[in-house]
C-alpha positions in Angstrom: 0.0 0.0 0.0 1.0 3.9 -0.8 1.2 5.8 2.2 -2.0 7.7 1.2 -4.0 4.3 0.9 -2.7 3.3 4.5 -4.1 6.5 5.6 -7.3 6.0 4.1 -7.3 2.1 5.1 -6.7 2.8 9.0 -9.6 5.0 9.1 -13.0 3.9 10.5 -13.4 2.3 13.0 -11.5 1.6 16.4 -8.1 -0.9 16.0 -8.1 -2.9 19.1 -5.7 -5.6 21.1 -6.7 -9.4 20.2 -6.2 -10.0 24.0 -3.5 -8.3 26.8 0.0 -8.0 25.7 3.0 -8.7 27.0 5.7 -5.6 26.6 9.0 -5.3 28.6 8.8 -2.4 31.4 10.5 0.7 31.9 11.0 -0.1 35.1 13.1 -3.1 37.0 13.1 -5.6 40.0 15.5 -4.7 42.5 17.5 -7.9 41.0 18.1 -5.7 37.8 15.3 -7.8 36.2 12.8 -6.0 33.5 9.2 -5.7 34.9 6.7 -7.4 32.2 3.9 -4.6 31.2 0.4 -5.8 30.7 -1.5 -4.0 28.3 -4.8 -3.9 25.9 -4.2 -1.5 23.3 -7.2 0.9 21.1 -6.9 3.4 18.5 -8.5 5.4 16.2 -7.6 7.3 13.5 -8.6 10.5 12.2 -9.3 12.6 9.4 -6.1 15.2 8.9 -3.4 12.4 10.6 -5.4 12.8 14.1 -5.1 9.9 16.6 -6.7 9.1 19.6 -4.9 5.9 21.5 -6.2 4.6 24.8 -3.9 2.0 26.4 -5.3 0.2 29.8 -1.9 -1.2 31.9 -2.5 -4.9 33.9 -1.6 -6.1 37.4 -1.9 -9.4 35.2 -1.1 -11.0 32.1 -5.3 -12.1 31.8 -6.0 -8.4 32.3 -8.2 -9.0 35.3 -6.8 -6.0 37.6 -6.4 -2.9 35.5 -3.9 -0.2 37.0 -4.0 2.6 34.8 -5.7 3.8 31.4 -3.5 6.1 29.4 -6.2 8.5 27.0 -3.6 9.9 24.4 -4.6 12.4 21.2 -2.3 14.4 19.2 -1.3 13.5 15.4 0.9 11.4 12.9 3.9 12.3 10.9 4.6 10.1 8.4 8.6 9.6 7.9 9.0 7.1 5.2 9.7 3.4 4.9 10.7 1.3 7.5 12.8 -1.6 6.7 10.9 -4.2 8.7 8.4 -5.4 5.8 8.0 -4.3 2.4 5.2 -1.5 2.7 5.8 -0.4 6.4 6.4 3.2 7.0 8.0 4.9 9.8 5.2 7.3 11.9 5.6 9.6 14.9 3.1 9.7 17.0 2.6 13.1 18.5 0.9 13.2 22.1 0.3 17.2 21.2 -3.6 17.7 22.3 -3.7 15.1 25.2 -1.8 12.5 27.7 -4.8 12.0 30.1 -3.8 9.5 32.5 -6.3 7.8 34.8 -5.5 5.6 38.0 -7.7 2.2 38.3 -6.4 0.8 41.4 -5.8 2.1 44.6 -2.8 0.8 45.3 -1.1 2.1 42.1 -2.5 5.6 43.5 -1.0 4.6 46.9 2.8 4.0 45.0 3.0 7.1 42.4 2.0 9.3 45.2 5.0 8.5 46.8 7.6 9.4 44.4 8.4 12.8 44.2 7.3 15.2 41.1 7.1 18.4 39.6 4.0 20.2 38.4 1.8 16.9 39.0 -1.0 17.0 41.0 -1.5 14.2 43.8 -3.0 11.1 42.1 -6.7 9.8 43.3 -8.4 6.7 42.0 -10.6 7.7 39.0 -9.6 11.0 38.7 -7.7 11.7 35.2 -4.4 14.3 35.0 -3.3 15.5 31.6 0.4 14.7 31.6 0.8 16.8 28.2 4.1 18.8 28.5 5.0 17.5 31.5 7.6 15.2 33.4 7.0 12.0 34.8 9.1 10.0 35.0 7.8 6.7 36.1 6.0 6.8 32.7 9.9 7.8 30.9 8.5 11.2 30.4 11.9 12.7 31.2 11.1 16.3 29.7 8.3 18.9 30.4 7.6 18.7 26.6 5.5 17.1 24.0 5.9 13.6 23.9 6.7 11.9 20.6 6.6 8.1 20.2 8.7 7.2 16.8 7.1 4.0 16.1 5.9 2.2 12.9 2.8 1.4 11.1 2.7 -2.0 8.5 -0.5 -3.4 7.4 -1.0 -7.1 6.4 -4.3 -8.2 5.0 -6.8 -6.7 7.7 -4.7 -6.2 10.1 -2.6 -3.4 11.6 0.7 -4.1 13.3 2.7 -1.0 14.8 6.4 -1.5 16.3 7.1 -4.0 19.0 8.9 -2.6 22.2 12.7 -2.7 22.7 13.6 -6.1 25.0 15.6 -3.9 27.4 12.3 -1.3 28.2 14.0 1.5 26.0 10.5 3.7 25.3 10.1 5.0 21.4 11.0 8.3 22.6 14.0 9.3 20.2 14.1 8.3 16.5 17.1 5.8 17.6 14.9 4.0 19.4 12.5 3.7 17.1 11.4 -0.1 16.9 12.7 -2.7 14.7 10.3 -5.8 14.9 6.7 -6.0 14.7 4.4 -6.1 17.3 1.4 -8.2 18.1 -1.3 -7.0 15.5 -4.4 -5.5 16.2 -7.8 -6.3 14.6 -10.3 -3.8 13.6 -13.4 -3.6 15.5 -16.2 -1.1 13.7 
């Protein structure tokens, strides 16, 4: 597909996980271990290269405890091929109109509220805090700027794959680290 029939193609409809994922973490065991990071994954995509991606992070990998839902909107920039498949193309996601993060369970509230941060409010179950231009970094927002996640988007038949997450936790959050394998596809649901 031509980047414009991608565009058009990923349209309509809502592009959802076929059941929770399994990603590495940011974060670590105090053994040096990576954390596993259960997620479900949803996006939409909209007219003019808007996006709106709402990610809901697991206690478990059945995705019976949720911990937090991430509400992000902001637009694509499309950057050319990507080497991974024939067809894929580089896109940056731009978290420019929100980053609306919502905690699920109490004890998630209980642990962020103890780590020290700048220009975040205190965290209550529920309650949703735009994290647009901001630092937080148990999330690997590092900067009090406009996060950018340089990912990729490859179609096969009906389904949409974006970049699968570094092994060692590295986020998407500079065009180095911008994957290099596929993730786990997801399937439209209209």
């Amino acid at each position: 597909m031509t980047v414009a029939e991608i565009r058009q193609f990923i349209q309509g409809g809502e592009w959802i996980s076929i059941a929770p994922e399994l990603r590495p973490s940011i974060t670590k065991s105090t053994a040096g271990d990576i954390n596993p990071f259960y997620c479900t994954r949803a996006f939409r995509y909209l007219p003019q290269d808007g996006f709106e991606c709402t990610l809901v992070n697991y206690l478990d990998a059945n995705g019976k405890t949720p911990l937090v839902k991430f509400v992000i909107n902001g637009h694509l920039e499309w950057k050319g091929e990507h080497p991974v498949a024939p067809g894929a193309q580089q896109v940056d996601y731009i978290a420019d109109k929100t980053y609306d993060v919502t905690p699920l369970h109490a004890g998630w509230v209980d642990a962020v509220n103890r780590i020290s941060t700048n220009g975040v409010s205190k965290w209550e179950l529920n309650v949703p805090q735009d994290l647009k231009g901001k630092a937080f970094l148990p999330f690997g927002l590092t900067d009090a700027r406009i996060y950018v996640d340089y990912d990729l988007i490859y179609i096969y038949q009906d389904l949409l794959f974006n970049g699968s997450k570094n092994v060692d936790g590295r986020p998407f959050n500079k065009p180095t680290n911008r994957p290099t394998n596929l993730q786990v596809p997801l399937v439209r649901r209209t």
